[in-house]
N, C-alpha and C positions, 0 to 999 in steps of 0.2 A: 859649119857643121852639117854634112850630107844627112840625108834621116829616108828612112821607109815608114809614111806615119797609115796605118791602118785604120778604116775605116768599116766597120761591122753591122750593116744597118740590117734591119729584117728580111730584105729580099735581094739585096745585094751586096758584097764584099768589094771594097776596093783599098788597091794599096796602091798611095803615090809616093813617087821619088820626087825627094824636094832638095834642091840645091842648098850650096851654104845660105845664098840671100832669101830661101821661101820660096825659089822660081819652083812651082810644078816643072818636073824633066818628063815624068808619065806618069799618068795612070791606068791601072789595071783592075780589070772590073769581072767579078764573078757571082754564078746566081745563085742564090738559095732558096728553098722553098720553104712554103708553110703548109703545114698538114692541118685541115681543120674536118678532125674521124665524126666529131657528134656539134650538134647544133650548137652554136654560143662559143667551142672550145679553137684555140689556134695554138700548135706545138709546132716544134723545130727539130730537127734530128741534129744534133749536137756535131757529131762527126762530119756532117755534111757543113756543116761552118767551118770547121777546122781544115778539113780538107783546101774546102776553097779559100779561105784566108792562105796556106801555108804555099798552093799555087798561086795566088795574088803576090805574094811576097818576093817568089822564087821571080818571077817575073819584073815585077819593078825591080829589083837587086840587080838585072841585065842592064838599064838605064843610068844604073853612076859609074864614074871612076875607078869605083873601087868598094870596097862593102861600106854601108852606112857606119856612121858616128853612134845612131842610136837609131831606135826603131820606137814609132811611140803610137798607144794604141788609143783608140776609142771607140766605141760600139752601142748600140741599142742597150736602153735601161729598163731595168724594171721585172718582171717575170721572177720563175725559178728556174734553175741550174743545177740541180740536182747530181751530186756525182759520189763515188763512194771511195774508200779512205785511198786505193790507188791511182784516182783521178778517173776514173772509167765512169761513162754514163749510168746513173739508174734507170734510164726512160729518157725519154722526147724532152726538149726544154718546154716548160711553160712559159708564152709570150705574156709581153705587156698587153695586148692585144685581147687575152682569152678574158669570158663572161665568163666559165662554169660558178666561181667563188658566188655569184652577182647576190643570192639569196643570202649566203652569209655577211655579204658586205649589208647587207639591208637589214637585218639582225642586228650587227653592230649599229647602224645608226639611230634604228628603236632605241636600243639601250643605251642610247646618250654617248657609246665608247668613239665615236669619229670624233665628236665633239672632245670631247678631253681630251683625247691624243693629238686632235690639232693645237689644243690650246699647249701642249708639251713641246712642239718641235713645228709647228707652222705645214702640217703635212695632211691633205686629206685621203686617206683611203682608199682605192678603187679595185675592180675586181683582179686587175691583174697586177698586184701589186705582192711580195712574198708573204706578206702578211696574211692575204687572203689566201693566195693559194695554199700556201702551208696548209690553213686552217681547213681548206677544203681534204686537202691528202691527208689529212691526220682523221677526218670523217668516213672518207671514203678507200682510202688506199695509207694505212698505217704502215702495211709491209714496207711499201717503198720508202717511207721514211727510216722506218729501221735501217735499211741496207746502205743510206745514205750517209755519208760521211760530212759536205760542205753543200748550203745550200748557195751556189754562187749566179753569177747577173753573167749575160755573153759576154764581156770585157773581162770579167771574174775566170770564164772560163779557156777563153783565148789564151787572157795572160798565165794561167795556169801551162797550158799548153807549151809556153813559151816559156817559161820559168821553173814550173815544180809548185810554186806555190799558192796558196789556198789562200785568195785578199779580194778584197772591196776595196774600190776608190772612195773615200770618200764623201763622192756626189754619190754614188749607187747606193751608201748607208744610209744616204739620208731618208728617203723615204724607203719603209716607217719608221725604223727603230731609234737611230741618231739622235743623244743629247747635242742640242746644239751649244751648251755649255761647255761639256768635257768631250767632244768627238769623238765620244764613244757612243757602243750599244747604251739604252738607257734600259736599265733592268725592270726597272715599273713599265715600262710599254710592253716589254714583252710579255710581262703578266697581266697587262692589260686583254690585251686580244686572247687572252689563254695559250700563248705555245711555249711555257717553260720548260716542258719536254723537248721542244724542238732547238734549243737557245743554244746547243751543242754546235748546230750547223752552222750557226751564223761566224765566217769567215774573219781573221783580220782586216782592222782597217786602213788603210793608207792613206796618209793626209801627205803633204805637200814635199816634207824632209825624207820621206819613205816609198816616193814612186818609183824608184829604178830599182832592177833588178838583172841580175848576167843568165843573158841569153843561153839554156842550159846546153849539152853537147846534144841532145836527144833531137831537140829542136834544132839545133844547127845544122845537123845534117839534114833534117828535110826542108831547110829554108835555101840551102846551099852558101851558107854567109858562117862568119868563124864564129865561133861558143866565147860569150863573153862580153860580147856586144851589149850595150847597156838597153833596156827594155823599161818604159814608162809607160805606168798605168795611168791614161791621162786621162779627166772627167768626162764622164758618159757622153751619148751623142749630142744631144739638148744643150746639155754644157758646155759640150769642146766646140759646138756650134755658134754660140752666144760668142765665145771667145775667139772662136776666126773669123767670125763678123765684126768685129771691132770692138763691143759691149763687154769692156773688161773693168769699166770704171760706173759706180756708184751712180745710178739717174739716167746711164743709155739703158734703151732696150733693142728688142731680136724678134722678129717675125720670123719661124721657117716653114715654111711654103710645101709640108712631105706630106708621107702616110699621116702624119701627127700636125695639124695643125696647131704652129707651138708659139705661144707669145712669153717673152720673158723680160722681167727686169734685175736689171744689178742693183743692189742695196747693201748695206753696211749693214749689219745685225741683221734679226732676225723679226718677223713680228706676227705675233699668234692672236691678233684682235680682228676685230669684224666676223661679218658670215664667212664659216668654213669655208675654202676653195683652194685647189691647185695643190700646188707641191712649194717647198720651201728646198731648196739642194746650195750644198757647201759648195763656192767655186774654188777658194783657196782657202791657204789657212792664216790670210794675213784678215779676216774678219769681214769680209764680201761672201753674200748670198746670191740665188736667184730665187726669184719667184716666178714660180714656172705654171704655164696652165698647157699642159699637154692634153689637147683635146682627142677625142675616137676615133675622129673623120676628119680627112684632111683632104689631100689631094686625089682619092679616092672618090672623092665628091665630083669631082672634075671628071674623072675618067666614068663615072657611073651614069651621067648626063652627059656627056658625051656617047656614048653606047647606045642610050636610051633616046636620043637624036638621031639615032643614024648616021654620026657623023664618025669618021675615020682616026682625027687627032683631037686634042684639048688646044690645039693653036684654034682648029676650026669653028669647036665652039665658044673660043673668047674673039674671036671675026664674025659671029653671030650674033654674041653680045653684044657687039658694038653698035647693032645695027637698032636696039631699044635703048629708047630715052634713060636719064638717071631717074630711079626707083621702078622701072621694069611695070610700066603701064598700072600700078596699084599694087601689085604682085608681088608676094611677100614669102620668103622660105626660110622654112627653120632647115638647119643642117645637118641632122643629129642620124645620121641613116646607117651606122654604126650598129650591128646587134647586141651590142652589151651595153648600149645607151650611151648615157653623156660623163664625162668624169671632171672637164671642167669648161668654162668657170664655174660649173655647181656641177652636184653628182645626184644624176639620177637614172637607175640604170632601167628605167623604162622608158627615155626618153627616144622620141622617134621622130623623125625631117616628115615636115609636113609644107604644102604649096597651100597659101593664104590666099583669097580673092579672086582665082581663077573664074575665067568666064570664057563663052565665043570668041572677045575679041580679043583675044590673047591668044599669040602666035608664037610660033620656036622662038621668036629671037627675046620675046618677054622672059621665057621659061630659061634660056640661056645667062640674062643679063642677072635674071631673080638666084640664079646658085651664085653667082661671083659676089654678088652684093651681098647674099648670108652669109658666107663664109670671113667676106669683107667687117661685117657688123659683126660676127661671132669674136674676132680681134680687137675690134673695140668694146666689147663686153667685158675680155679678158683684163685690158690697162685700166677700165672702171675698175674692176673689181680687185687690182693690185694697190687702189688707191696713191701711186705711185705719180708723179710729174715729169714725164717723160718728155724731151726736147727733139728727139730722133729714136727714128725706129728703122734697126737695120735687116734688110731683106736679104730671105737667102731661101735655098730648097728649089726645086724645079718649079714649084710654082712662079718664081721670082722669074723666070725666063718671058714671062707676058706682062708688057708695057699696060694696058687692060687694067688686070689686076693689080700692079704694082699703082697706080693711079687712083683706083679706087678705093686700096689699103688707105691713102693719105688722104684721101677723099672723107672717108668714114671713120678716119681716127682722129682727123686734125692735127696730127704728127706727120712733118718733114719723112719721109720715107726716102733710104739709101739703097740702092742695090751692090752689094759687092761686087769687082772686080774678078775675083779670085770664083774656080768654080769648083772645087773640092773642101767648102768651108768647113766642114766637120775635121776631114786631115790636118786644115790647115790650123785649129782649135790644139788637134795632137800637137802635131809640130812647136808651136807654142808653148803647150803646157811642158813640153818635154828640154824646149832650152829652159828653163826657167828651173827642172827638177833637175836636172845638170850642170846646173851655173854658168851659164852661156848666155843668159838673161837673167836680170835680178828678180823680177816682178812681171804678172800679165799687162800691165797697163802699158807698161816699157817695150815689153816684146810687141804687143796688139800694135802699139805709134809705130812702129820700126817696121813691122812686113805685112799689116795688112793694108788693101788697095782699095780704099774706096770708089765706088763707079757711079752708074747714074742717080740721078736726083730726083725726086719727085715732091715737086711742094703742093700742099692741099689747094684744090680751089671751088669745090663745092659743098663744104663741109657742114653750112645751114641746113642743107636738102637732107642729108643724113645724119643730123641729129634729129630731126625728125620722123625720118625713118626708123632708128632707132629705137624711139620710141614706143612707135606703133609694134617694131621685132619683140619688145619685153612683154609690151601688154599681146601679144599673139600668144605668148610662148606661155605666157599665166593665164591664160585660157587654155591652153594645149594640153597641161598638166591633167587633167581631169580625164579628160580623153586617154593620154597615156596609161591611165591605172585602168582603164575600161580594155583594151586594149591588153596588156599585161594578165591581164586577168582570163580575158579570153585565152593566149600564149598557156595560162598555170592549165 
C-alpha cells in the first residue's frame, strides 16, 4: 500500500512517499512560521500550514507509481484552531507553545482544579493547552469565540482541509477534556474549568474504527491526486512518533529529541495517582496509553548554547562537550529557558534554566557538556516521574543524530537507548497508524514488528556518576523555586 503520510510539525511541514514495504521514496519539506506579536504569545497563520502542507503533498505524489492508497496525517498537538462554521480561520492558530493563558493556569491550580482534573483523566494542564486558551479568549477576546464554529488542533485543521470535516483524533481529545472511560468529551471537565459556553466547539472524536475519511474533490484538486483517496487522522505528532519508533507495546518507551523535549511510555490503562505531571493521550482503542511529558525546551536548548558560544552548528557544540569530563567540572544546569516556564514533569510556569556552580575555572567546554547533561537528567526526571519500568528507550528527533547525546541519554537514565533507523519517525507513526485504520494491519504492535528499523545501540555505562548527579539537579532545582517566584514577580 503506497501512502503520502504527512507530517505537520510547528516550523516545518513534510510529506513522505512511502513504498508498499515503509521504504521512504521522498520526502518533502516546507517552512512555516511562528508569529510571536506580544511577550509569552506564539500563533501560526493557519493558511500558511495549509498551503505548505497541500505543496508538500503535490510534491511527494511526483515520487510513486501512481497516486497513493491512502494519505495519512499527523501533526503538532495541543493549541487552538479556531475556525468558523465554513472552515475559514477566526484568527492566527494558538500554539502548544504560547504562555498568554499562564496566569489562568495558576488560578486553576490555587483552586485545586489541575488537581481533580488530573485525578479525572491522568492529564495536567498547561498554558497552551485548549482549555486554557479557550479560557483565556473567553476573558479577553469573547468576539472571536462567538464567530467561531469548531475549536480544532493542526491535525483537526489539515484534515478538515482534506476532508470537510470538523474531528479530533483521539490522542488530541485527550488532553483535557477526554473521559478515559467512554472516549468521549467528559461533561464534568468541561465545567470544571468553566467553558460550558464554549463545549459547542469541541469537535468530534475519532478513535481507531473512525479515522479514514475520502479525500474531498476541493482538496483533490489542489493535491493533484483523485477525490476519494482514503485520508487517516493518525495520532498527534508525540504519538505517531512513539509509534514509528517502535513503542507500540505496554513497557517500551520514546525519547524525541525536538522543539519538545518528549519522553514517553506505552501503558495499558490509564493511571491518575501520584504528583500531578505530564499528559495521559489514547494511542489506540484496543486500551494502550501514553504518558507523555512534553516539556517547553527541547532542542532549542542546543541551538541557544550553541549561539551563545559562538559556535556555527549543534554538532560543534556536542564536539565541545566532549572535550569536559562526565558532570561538567561541578557544573550543574537546569533547562527550563522556555518563556512560559516548565509544563513537565511538573508545571511551573515561572520556571527559568539556571547555571549551578559556575566559577573561573570553568570554561566553554564545561558550559557545553552542563546543557547536554540537563537536558540528559531532565529525561530521567520524566521516566521517574512515570513510575513506569522501562527496559528500552527509543530515540528519535534531530537531536538523536549526536552519538554525544544519545550516550549520555543512557548514561543518565540507565535505559539501553535505541536510535531509529528510519528518519522521518513521526510519518512513519502516520503510515502505521494508517494500515492498521485500513485493515492492511491488524494492530500497531503488528505493524511497529513488520516496518520499523531499528539502528544503533547505546548501552548505559556510567550511570553511578549520574545518579548522583541527579540528585544534586533536584535539590538545585528545590532551591531555584524561590528564586523563580522572586523573579516572576519582578516580570508582574
Amino acid at each position: 500500500m503506497t501512502s503520502i503520510s504527512i507530517d505537520a510539525g510547528t516550523t516545518a511541514i513534510k510529506a513522505v512517499a512511502h513504498a508498499d514495504d515503509g521504504t521512504e521514496l521522498a520526502v518533502v519539506r516546507g517552512a512555516v512560521g511562528v508569529q510571536r506579536p506580544r511577550t509569552g504569545w506564539a500563533e501560526q497563520d493557519m493558511a500558511e500550514v495549509w498551503r505548505e502542507t497541500a505543496a508538500a503533498v503535490r510534491e511527494a505524489a511526483r515520487h510513486l507509481p501512481g497516486p497513493p492508497d491512502m494519505i495519512a496525517l499527523t501533526a503538532q498537538g495541543d493549541g487552538c484552531w479556531l475556525v468558523d462554521a465554513d472552515g475559514a480561520p477566526t484568527g492566527p492558530a494558538v500554539l502548544w507553545s504560547d504562555g498568554r493563558a499562564a496566569p489562568i493556569v495558576d488560578r486553576w491550580r490555587d483552586a485545586g482544579i489541575l488537581d481533580e482534573a488530573f485525578r479525572a483523566n491522568g492529564s495536567l494542564t498547561f498554558p497552551g493547552l485548549p482549555n486554557a486558551v479557550l479560557a483565556w479568549l473567553a476573558e479577553h477576546d469573547p468576539d472571536r469565540l462567538d464567530r467561531s464554529h469548531a475549536a480544532l488542533t493542526c491535525g483537526g485543521w489539515v484534515f478538515h482541509n482534506l476532508t470537510g470535516l470538523f474531528a479530533a483524533d483521539e490522542s488530541d481529545a485527550s488532553a483535557p477534556f477526554l473521559d478515559p472511560a467512554t472516549r468521549d468529551y467528559a461533561p464534568r471537565l468541561v465545567e470544571l474549568f468553566g467553558l460550558s459556553r464554549a463545549a459547542r466547539l469541541l469537535p468530534q472524536v475519532l478513535g481507531d474504527g473512525r479515522r479514514a475519511a475520502a479525500l474531498r474533490p476541493e482538496a483533490a484538486a489542489a493535491l493533484g491526486l483523485p477525490a476519494g483517496v482514503p485520508v487517516v487522522m493518525a495520532p498527534y505528532d508525540v504519538a505517531s512518533t512513539a509509534i514509528g519508533a517502535g513503542a507500540a507495546t505496554a513497557g517500551t518507551g520514546c525519547a524525541i529529541l525536538g522543539t519538545t523535549l518528549c519522553t514517553e511510555i506505552v501503558r495499558t490503562g490509564t493511571d491518575t495517582s501520584g504528583e500531578p505531571a505530564g499528559l495521559t493521550v489514547a494511542l489506540d482503542s484496543t486500551g494502550q496509553w501514553l504518558r507523555v511529558y512534553p516539556t517547553l525546551a527541547g532542542t532549542e536548548v542546543i541551538d541557544w548554547a550553541t549561539a551563545m558560544l559562538g559556535l556555527d552548528t549543534p554538532e560543534e557544540l556536542g564536539d565541545l562537550a566532549e572535550l569536559a569530563p562526565p558532570g561538567a567540572g561541578g557544573l550543574v544546569f537546569l533547562p527550563y529557558l522556555s518563556p512560559a516556564g516548565e509544563r513537565a514533569p511538573f508545571l511551573d510556569t515561572a520556571a527559568r534554566g539556571t547555571f549551578w556552580g559556575l566559577t573561573l575555572e570553568h570554561d566553554r567546554e564545561h558550559l557545553a557538556r552542563a546543557v547536554f547533561e540537563g537536558l540528559s537528567l531532565t529525561i530521567k526526571d520524566c521516566l521517574a516521574a512515570s513510575g513506569a519500568a522501562v527496559d528500552e528507550l527509543r530515540l528519535c528527533g534531530g537531536g538523536a543524530g549526536s552519538d554525544l547525546w544519545c550516550r549520555m541519554i543512557a548514561d543518565a537514565t540507565g535505559v539501553p537507548a535505541v536510535r531509529t533507523a528510519d528518519t522521518e519517525i513521526g510519518a512513519k507513526g502516520a503510515f502505521l497508524s494508517g494500515l492498521v485504520a485500513t485493515g492492511a494491519e491488524p494492530d500497531l504492535a503488528t505493524a511497529a514488528a513488520k516496518y520499523v528499523r531499528p539502528g544503533d545501540r547505546f548501552e548505559p555505562e556510567d550511570a553511578g556518576l549520574y545518579d548522583d548527579l541527579y540528585a544534586q539537579f533536584l535539590a538545585l532545582r528545590d532551591v531555584a523555586r524561590a528564586g523563580w517566584r522572586v523573579q516572576a514577580g519582578r516580570r508582574g
